[in-house]
C-alpha positions in Angstrom: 29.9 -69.0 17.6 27.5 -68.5 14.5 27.3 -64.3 14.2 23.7 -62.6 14.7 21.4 -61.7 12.5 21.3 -57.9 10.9 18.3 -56.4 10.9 19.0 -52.8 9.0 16.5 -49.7 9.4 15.1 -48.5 5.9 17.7 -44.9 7.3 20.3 -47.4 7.1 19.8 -49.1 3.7 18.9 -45.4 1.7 22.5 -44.6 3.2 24.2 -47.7 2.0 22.5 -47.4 -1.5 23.4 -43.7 -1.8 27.2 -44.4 -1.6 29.9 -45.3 -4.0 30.5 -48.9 -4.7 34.4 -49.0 -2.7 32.0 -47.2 0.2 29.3 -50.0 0.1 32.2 -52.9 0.2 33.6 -51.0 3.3 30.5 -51.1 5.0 29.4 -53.8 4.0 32.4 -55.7 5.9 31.9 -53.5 8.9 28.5 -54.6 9.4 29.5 -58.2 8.4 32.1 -58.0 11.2 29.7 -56.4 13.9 27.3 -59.3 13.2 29.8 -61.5 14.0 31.8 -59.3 17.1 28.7 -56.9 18.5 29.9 -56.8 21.9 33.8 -56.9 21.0 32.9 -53.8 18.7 30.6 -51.5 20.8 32.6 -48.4 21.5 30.4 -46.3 23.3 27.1 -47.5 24.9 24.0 -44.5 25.1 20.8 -45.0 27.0 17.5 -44.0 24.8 14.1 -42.4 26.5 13.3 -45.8 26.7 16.1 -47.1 28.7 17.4 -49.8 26.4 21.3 -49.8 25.6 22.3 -48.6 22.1 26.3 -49.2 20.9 28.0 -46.6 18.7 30.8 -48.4 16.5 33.0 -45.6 15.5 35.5 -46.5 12.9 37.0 -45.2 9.4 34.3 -43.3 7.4 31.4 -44.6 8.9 29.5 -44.3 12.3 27.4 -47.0 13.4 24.2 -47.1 15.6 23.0 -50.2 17.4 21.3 -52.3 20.0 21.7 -56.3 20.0 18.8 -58.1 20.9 20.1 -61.4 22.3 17.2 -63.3 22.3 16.6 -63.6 18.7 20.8 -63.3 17.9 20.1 -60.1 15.9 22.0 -57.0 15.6 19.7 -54.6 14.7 21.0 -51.1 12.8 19.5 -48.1 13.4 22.0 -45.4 12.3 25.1 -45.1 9.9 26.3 -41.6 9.4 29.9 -40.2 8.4 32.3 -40.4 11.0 33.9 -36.8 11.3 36.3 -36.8 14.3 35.5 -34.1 16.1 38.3 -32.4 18.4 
């Protein structure tokens, strides 16, 4: 299976340039991995106004917002954040 295509929200990118460069491998392998897994790695769906499906990958450091748009085989980010685990 050849992985989708990224398609990264200027929010995303000014987050990925602000970090360190050990940060920016880290995430760089997530996404490369949730290109390649997007279903296998969605671990909480949310509904938006609009009724479309967004995924939250939750893992490490980071947070991850995304929909996947299967016609075109892209994964397209709209979100990273910090992860803080909140109990």
């Amino acid at each position: 299976m050849s992985p989708y295509k990224l398609v990264l929200d200027y929010r995303a990118v000014e987050f990925l340039q602000r970090l360190g460069r050990n940060d920016q491998r880290h995430l760089h392998n997530r996404l490369v991995e949730l290109s390649h897994y997007p279903h296998n790695l969605a671990h909480r769906p949310v509904r938006g106004e609009s009724g479309r499906e967004y995924f939250i990958n939750a893992q490490g450091k980071f947070s991850i917002k995304y929909w996947i748009d299967e016609a075109v085989k892209e994964v397209r980010i709209l979100d990273v954040q910090f992860f803080r685990f909140a109990p």
